[in-house]
N, C-alpha and C positions, 0 to 999 in steps of 0.2 A: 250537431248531429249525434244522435245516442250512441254509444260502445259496440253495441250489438247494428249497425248496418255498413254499405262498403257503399263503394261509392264508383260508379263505373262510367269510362269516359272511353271514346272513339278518335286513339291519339292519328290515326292516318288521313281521318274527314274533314272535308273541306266544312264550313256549315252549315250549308244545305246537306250534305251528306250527313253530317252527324245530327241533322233534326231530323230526317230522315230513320236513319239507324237506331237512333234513341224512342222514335215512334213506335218504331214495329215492335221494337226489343223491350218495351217496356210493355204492349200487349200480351205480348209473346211471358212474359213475367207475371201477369196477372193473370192470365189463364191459367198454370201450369197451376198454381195454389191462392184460393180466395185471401190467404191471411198476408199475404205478398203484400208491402206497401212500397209503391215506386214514387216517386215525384221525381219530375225535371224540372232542372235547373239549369239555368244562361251558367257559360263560364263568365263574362263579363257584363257587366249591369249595363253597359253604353249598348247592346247592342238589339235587332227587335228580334231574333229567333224566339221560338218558344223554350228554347232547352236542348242542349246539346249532351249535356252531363244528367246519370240518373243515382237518385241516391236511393238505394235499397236497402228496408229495414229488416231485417236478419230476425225470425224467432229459432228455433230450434228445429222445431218439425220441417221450418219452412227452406233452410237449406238444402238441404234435396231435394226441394224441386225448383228449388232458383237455380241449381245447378243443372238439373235434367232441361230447365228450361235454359239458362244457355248455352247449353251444348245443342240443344235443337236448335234452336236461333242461328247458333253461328253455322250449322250446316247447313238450313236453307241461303244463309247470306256469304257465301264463299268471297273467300279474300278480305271479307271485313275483320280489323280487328280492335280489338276490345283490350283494356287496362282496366286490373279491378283493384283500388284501393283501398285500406282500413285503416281508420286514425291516422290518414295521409301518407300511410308508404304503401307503395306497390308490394301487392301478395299475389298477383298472375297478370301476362302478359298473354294474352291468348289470341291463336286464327288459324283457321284452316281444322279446327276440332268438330266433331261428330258429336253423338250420344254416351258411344264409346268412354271418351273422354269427362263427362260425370262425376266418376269417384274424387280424379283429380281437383276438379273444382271445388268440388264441397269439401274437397281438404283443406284447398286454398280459404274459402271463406271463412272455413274455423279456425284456421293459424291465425296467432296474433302476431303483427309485425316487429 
């Protein structure tokens, strides 16, 4: 996975819930900016989900609005929560966030762990 993307997984979902939550939240991410590139991924290769886990590739511009987009997401989807990783440590643990909440994330996505 490149330097520049996070990698964001649904540590509470069962796996229908998290293909689920990875579906919406991944449209929900390519709306917000064309240049947005999302793919899901299975966490484990034995299994038939489509993708539970999505890896989002980071440009520059594109951080705020991968972050306006999940701050929307997460307040249409209440109670869901969301772990956004880079270079595999957790840099936000997030739920129950608004739009509000924004700044924070696209802070998180540009800290490096």
């Amino acid at each position: 996975m490149p330097a520049d993307s996070v990698t964001i997984v649904f540590p509470n979902a069962s796996a229908a819930e998290g293909n689920q939550l990875a579906s919406s939240l991944a449209d929900a991410l390519c709306d917000a900016d064309s240049e947005v590139s999302v793919e899901r991924r299975r966490e484990r290769a034995d299994t038939q989900d489509f993708g539970t886990t999505l890896a989002v590739i980071l440009g520059t511009r594109a951080i705020t609005a991968v972050a306006r987009g999940i701050a929307a997401w997460l307040a249409r989807n209440s109670g869901a929560v969301i772990e956004i990783r880079r270079n595999g440590s957790v840099v936000l643990l997030a739920r129950h966030l608004d739009s509000e909440d924004a700044a924070r994330i696209a802070a998180a996505l540009e800290r490096e762990p």
